[in-house]
C-alpha positions as CSV (number, residue, x, y, z in Angstrom):
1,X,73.4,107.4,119.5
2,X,75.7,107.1,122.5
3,X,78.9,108.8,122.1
4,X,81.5,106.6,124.3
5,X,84.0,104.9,122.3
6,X,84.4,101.5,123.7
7,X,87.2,99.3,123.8
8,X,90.2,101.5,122.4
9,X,90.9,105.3,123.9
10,X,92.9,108.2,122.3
11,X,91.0,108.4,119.0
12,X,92.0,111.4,116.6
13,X,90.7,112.2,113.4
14,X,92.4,113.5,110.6
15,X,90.3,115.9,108.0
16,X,92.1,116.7,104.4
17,X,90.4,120.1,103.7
18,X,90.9,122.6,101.0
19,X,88.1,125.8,101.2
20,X,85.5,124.0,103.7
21,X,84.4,126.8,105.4
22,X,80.8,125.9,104.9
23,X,81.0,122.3,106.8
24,X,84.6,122.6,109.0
25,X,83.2,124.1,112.4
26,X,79.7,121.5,112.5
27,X,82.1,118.5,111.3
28,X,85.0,119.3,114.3
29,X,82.3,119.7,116.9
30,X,80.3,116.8,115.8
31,X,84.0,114.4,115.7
32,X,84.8,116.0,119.3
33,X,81.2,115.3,120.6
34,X,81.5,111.9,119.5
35,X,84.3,111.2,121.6
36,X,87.6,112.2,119.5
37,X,90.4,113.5,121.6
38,X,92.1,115.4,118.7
39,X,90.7,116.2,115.4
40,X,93.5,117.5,112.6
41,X,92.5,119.7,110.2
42,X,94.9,119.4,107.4
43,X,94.6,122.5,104.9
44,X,95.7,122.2,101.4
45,X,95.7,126.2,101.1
46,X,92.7,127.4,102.1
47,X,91.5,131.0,101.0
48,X,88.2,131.2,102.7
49,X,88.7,131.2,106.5
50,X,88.7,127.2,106.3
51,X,91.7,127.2,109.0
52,X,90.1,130.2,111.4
53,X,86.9,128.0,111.2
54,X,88.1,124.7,112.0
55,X,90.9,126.1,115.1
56,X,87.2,128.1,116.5
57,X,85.8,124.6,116.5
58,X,88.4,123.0,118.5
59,X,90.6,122.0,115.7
60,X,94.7,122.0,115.2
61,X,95.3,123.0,111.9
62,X,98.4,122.0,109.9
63,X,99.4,123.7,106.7
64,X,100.2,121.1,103.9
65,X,101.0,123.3,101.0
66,X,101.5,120.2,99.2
67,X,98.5,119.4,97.3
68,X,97.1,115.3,97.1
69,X,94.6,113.7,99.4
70,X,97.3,111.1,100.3
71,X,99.6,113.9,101.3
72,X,97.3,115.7,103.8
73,X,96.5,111.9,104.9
74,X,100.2,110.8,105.6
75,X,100.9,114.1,107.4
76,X,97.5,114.3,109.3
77,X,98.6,110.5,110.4
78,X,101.7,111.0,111.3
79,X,101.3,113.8,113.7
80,X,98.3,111.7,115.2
81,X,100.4,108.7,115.5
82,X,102.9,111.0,117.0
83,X,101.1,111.9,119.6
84,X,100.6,108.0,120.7
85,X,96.3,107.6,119.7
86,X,95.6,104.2,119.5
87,X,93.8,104.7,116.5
88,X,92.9,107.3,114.1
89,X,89.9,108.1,111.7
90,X,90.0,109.1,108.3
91,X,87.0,111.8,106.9
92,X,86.7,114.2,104.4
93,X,85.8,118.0,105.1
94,X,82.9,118.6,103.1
95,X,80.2,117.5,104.9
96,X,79.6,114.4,103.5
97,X,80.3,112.2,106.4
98,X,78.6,112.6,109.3
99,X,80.4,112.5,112.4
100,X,78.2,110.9,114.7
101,X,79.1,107.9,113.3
102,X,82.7,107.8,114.6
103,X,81.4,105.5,117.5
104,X,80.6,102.8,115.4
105,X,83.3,102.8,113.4
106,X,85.5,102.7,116.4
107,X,83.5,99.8,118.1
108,X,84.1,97.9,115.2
109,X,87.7,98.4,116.3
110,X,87.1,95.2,118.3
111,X,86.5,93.2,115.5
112,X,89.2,94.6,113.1
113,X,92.3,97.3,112.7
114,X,90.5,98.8,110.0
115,X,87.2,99.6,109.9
116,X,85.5,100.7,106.6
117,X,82.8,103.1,106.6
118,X,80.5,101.7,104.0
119,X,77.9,103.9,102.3
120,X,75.0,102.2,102.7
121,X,72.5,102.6,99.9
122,X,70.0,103.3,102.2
123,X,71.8,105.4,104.5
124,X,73.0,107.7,101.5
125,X,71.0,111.1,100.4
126,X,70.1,110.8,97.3
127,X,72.3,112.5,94.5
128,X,75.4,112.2,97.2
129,X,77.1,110.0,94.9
130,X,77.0,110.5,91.2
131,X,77.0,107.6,89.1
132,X,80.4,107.2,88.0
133,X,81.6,107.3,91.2
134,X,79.2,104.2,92.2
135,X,80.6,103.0,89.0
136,X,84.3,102.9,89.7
137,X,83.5,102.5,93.6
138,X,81.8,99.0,92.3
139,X,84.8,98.1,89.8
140,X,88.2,98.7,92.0
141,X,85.9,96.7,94.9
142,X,85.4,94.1,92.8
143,X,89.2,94.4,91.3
144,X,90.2,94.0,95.0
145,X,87.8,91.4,95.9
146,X,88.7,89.2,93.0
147,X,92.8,89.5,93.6
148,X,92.6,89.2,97.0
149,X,89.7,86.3,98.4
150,X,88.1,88.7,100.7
151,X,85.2,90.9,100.2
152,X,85.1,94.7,100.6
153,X,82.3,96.9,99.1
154,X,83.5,100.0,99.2
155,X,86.4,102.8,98.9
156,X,85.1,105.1,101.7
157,X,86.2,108.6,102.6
158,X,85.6,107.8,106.2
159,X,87.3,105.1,108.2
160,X,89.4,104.4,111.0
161,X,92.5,102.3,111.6
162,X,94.5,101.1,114.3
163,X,98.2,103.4,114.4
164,X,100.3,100.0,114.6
165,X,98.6,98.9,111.6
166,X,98.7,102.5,109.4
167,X,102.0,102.4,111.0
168,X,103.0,98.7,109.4
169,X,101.0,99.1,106.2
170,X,102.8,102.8,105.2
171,X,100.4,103.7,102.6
172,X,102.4,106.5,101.1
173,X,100.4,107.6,98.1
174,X,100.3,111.6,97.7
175,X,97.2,111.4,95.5
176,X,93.7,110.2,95.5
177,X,94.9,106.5,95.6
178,X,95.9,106.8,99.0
179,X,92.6,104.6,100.2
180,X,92.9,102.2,97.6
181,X,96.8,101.6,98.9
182,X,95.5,101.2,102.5
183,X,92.9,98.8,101.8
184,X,94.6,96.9,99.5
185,X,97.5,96.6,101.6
186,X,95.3,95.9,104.6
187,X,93.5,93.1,102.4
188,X,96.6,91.2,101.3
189,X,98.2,91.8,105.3
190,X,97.7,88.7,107.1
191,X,98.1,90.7,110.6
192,X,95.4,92.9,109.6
193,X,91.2,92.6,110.0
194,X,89.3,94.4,107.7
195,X,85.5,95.1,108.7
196,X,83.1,97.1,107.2
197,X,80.5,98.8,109.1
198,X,77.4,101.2,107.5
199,X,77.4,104.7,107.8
200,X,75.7,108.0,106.5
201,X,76.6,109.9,103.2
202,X,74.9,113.3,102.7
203,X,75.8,115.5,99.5
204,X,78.4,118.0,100.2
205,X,77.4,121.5,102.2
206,X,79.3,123.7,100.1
207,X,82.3,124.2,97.6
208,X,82.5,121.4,95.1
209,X,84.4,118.1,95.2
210,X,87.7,118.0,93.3
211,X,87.0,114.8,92.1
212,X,83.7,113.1,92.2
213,X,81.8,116.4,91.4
214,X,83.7,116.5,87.7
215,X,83.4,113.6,85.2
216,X,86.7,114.0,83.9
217,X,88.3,114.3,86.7
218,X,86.4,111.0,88.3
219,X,87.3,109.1,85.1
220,X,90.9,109.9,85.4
221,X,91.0,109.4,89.7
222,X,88.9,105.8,88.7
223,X,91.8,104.7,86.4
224,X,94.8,105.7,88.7
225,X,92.7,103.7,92.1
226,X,92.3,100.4,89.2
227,X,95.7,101.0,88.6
228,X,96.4,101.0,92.6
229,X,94.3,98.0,92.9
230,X,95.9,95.6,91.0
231,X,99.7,96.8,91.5
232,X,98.6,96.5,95.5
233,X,96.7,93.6,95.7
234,X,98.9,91.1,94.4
235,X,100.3,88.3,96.4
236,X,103.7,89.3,98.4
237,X,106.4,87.4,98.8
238,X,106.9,85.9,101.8
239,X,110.1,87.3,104.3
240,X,110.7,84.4,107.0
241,X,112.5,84.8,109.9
242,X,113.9,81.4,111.8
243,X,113.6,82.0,114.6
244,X,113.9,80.1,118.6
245,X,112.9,81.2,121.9
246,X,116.0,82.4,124.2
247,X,115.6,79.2,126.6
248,X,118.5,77.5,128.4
249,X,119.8,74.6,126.1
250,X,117.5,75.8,123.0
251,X,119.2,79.0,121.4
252,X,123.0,79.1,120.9
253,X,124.1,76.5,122.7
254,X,127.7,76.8,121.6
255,X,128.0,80.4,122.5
256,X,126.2,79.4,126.2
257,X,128.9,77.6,126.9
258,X,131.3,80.2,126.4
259,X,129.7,83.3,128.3
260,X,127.4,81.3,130.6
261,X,123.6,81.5,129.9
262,X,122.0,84.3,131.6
263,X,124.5,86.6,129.0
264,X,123.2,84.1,126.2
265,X,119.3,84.3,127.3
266,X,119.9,88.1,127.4
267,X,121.9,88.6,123.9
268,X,119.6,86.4,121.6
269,X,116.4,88.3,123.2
270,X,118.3,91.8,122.2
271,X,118.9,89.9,118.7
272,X,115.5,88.8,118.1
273,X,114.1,92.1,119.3
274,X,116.3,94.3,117.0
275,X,116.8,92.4,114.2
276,X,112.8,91.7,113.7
277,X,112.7,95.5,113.8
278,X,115.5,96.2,111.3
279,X,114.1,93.5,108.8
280,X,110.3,94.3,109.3
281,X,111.6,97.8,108.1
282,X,112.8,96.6,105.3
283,X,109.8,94.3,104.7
284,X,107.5,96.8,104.6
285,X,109.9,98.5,102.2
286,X,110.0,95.6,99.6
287,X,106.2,95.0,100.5
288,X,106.8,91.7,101.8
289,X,105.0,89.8,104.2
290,X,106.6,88.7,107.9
291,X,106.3,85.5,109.3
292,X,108.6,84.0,111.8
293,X,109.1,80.1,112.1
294,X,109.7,78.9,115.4
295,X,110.3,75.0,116.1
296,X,108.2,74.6,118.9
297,X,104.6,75.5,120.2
298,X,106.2,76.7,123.9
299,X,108.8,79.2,121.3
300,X,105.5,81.0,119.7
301,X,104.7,83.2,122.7
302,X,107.7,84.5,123.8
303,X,108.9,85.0,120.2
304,X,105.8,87.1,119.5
305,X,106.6,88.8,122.3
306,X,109.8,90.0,121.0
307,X,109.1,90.1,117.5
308,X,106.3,93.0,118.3
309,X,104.0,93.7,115.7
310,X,103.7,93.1,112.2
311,X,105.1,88.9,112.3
312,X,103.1,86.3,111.9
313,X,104.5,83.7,114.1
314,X,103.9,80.2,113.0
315,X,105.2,76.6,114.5
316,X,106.8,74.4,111.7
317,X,105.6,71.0,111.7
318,X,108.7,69.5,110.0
319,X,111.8,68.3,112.7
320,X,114.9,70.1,112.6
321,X,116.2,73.5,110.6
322,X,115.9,71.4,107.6
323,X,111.9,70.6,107.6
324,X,111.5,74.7,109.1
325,X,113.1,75.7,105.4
326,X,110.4,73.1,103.8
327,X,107.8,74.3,106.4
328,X,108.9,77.6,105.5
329,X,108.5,77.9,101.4
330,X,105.5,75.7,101.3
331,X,104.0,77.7,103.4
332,X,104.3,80.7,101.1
333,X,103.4,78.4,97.9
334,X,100.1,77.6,99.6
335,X,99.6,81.3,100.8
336,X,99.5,82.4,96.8
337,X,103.3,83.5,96.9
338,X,105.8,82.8,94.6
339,X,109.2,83.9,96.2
340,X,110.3,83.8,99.7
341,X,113.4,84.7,101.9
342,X,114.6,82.0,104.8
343,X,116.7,84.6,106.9
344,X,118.7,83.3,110.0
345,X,117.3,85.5,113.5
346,X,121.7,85.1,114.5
347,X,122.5,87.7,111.5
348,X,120.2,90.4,113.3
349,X,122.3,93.7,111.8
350,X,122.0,92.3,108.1
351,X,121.9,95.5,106.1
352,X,118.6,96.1,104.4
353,X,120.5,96.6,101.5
354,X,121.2,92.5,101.3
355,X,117.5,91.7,101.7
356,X,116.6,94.5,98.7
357,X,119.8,92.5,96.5
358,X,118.2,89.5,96.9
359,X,114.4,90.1,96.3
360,X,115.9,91.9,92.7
361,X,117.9,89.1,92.1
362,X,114.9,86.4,92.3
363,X,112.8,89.1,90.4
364,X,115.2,88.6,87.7
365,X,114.9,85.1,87.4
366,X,111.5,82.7,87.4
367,X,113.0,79.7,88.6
368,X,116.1,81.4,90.9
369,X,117.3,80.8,94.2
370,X,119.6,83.1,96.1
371,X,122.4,81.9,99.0
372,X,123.7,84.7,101.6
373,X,127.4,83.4,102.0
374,X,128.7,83.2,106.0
375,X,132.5,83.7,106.5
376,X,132.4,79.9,108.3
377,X,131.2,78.1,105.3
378,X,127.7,78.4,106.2
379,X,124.8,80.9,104.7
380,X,122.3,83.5,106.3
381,X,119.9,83.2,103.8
382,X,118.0,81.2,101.5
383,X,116.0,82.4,98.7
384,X,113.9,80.6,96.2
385,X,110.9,81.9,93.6
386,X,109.1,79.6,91.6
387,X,105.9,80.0,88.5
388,X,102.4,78.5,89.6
389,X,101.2,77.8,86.3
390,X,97.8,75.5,85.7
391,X,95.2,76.4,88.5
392,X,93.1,73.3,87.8
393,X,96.4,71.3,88.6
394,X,97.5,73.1,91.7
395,X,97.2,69.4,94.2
396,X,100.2,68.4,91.9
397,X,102.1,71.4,91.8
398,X,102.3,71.6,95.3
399,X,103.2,68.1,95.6
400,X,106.5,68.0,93.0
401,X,107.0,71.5,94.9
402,X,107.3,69.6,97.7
403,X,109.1,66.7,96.6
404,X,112.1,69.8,95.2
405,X,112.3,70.8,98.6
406,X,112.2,67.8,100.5
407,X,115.6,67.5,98.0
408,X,117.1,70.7,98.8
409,X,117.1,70.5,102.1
410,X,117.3,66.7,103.1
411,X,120.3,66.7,101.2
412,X,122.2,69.8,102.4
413,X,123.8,69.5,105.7
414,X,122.5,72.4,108.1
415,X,125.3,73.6,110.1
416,X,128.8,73.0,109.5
417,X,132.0,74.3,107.2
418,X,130.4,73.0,104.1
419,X,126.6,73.7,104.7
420,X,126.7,76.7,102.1
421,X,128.6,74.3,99.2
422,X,126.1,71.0,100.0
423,X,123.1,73.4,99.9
424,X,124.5,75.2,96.3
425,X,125.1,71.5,95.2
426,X,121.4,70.4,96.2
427,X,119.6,73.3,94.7
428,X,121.6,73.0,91.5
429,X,120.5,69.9,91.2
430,X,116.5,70.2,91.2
431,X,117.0,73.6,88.8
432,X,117.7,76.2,91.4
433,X,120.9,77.5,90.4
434,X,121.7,79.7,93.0
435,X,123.3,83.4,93.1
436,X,125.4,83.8,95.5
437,X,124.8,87.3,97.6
438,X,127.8,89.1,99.3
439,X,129.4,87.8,102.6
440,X,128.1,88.8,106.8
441,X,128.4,87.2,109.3
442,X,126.1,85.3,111.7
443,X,126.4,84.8,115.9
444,X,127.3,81.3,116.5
445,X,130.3,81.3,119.2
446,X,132.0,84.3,121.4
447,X,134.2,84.8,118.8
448,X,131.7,86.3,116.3
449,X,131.2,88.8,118.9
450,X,133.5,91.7,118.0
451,X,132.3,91.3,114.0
452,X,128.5,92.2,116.0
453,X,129.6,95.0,117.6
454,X,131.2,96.6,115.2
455,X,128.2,96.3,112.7
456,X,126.0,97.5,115.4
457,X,128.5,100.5,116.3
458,X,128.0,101.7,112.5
459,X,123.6,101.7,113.2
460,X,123.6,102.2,117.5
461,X,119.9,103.7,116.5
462,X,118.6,100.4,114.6
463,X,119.7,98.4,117.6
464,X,119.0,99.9,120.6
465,X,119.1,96.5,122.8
466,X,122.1,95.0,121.5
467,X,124.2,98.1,122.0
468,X,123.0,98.0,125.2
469,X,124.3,94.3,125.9
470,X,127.4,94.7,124.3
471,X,128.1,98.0,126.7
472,X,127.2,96.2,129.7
473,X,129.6,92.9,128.5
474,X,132.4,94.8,126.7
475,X,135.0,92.9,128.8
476,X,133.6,89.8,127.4
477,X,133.3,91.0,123.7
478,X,137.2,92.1,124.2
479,X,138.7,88.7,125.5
480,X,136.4,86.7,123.4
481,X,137.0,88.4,120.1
């Protein structure tokens, strides 16, 4: 088998190992041989010359006194991902895998951003895999196959992922359900691929497995990955960020007038850029999905552009703000969701805090909406959550959804002093009683410029390009404020 690595470069590995002296030394070789640049060796506390082993091989060992699989995972990751590899593989130490087949787990990188090495029946020695690890293998697959709509077949020990997408789908897990998270989170991501792609499984070369080797211990690991599986792979509610390209005449028109376009054109790219950041953090946090609704086909490039990773950009098909909120929840009813967040791209510093307020807010409530007040009478955010009840009469739940939004938001007015009371008045009226979340403000004119600075003063490290705008205009910021 050919050992280049096509496609991606700067491919580490990461190896959990905890006495592996037996398999450590062949495993590192075989990983570098088959093209990985760096191959961490992360030692749960080692007493058998594990660590001198693997560092004669060609390894960097890390010390993770902290015992979990997850743990030496997240920590094997993160110095990877620290060291800018475009992608990083996941293997156990004991032999099991075989490293050779790094190269086709990686060329499957072309086709995905996680790549699942899948024991093939026929590719696994037999008594590798005792029977009640097939057994809960085949039942958290199915879990996840069944909550989720796509198919995956197995919970390997060895696969490898893209770093933006470990980095966007934070599984954080200390224990054994570290690979559950990952997939499941992967699975219910729509910016991630998930492939699978067969590999080898050999029975361990020495020591004995802390899990799989021990009934007890396999039974109690299978219950806390089911339990994994279903808190993980249930549908997310949707964050939306409305969003418009920064074009001449398109984005903040009022404030163009006032401090000339090229300053406008320059600010709202800073406040797309650092806002999708800061609210993709927080995203990830509250394990919601990111899409961004532009209003135009020409905005969806150059607002991907800025948004970077991890958005889903998406044109609305609706005219005006008004049908981009319709657009916008419908969307999430038909992607399985039953909550979402409409947050305004002008209120780029809003503290994740708000965001967190408002997802327990709609949690609280089944039929609840949620209104983030604007000192000018207007609102920053619009939440709703809703029940699907009845799957054999989902064509008419979407339709009186529908009809409730086209409601809402025909009725409200969009901009104006009085946009937050119409919009209160309109939900009210269809049964969305709103809550109404505590004041910030929003970027409409220059004179909502000094309240942006000084939010941006208090976090200069979440917004690196807008305090570099307001540093170079701080003449402006001062007379206009």
């Amino acid at each position: 088998m050919s050992s280049a690595l096509p496609a991606v470069h700067g491919i580490a590995a990461v190896v959990p190992v905890l006495d592996e002296v037996t398999a450590i030394g062949r495993l590192v070789r075989g990983l570098r041989g088959a093209g990985a640049c760096c191959v961490y060796a992360v030692d749960g506390g080692s007493r058998d010359g594990t660590q001198r082993a693997a560092r004669a091989a060609g390894a960097l060992v890390l010390d993770e006194p902290r015992r979990g699989y997850g743990r030496a995972c997240i920590t094997g990751g993160k110095a990877a991902a620290s060291q800018y590899h475009e992608a990083i593989a996941f293997l156990d130490g004991d032999g099991s895998c075989d490293p050779a087949d790094l190269t086709a787990l990686v060329a499957g990188l072309e086709h995905g951003d996680l790549v699942l090495g899948r024991r093939s029946p026929a590719l696994t020695e037999r008594g590798a895999l005792p029977w009640h690890a097939r057994l809960g293998n085949a039942l958290v697959t199915r879990v996840l196959t069944v909550r989720t709509g796509q198919r995956v077949s197995d919970l390997p020990p060895f696969k490898v992922v893209r770093s933006v997408a470990l980095h966007r789908l934070d599984p954080d897990h200390a224990g054994y359900g570290w690979t559950v998270q990952l997939i499941a989170r992967a699975l219910t991501d729509p910016a991630t691929r998930v492939v699978e792609r067969p590999v080898r499984f050999h029975k361990r070369e020495g020591g004995r497995s802390k899990v799989s080797g021990q009934l007890t211990a396999s039974l109690a690991a299978g219950r806390a990955m089911l339990r994994m599986a279903i808190a993980e792979s249930g549908r997310r509610p949707v964050l939306a960020l409305m969003a418009k390209a920064p074009r001449d005449g398109h984005a903040k028109t009022r404030l163009a007038a006032e401090i000339g376009q090229v300053e406008t054109r320059a600010l709202w790219a800073a406040c797309l850029a650092d806002g999708a950041a800061s609210l993709g953090a927080a995203a990830r946090a509250l394990r919601m999905r990111q899409v961004a609704i532009v209003p135009e086909a020409r905005d969806e490039e150059p607002v991907r552009r800025l948004l970077g990773d991890g958005w889903e950009v998406t044109v609305q098909e609706r005219p005006e703000l008004s049908g981009g909120l319709i657009d916008c929840f419908l969307r999430a009813f038909d992607g399985g969701s039953t909550s979402a967040l409409a947050v305004g791209a002008d209120s780029p510093t809003l503290p994740r805090a708000f965001l967190t307020l408002a997802v327990d807010t709609l949690g609280r409530r089944p039929h609840g909406a949620v209104l983030g007040t604007c000192l000018d009478g207007g609102y920053y955010l619009v939440g709703l959550r809703w029940v699907r009840r009845r799957p054999l009469m989902g064509a008419w739940q979407r339709r009186r959804f529908e009809i409730r939004l086209q409601r809402v938001f025909g009725a409200a007015r969009m901009g104006g002093s009085d946009a937050l009371s119409t919009t209160q008045v309109a939900l009210a009226s269809v049964g969305w009683k709103p809550i109404l979340l505590p004041a910030w403000d929003d970027l409409d004119v220059a004179a909502d410029l000094g309240a942006l600075a000084l939010s941006v003063e208090q976090r200069r490290a979440d917004f690196p390009r807008l305090s570099s705008w307001l540093e170079r205009n701080a003449a402006i910021v001062q007379r206009r404020s």
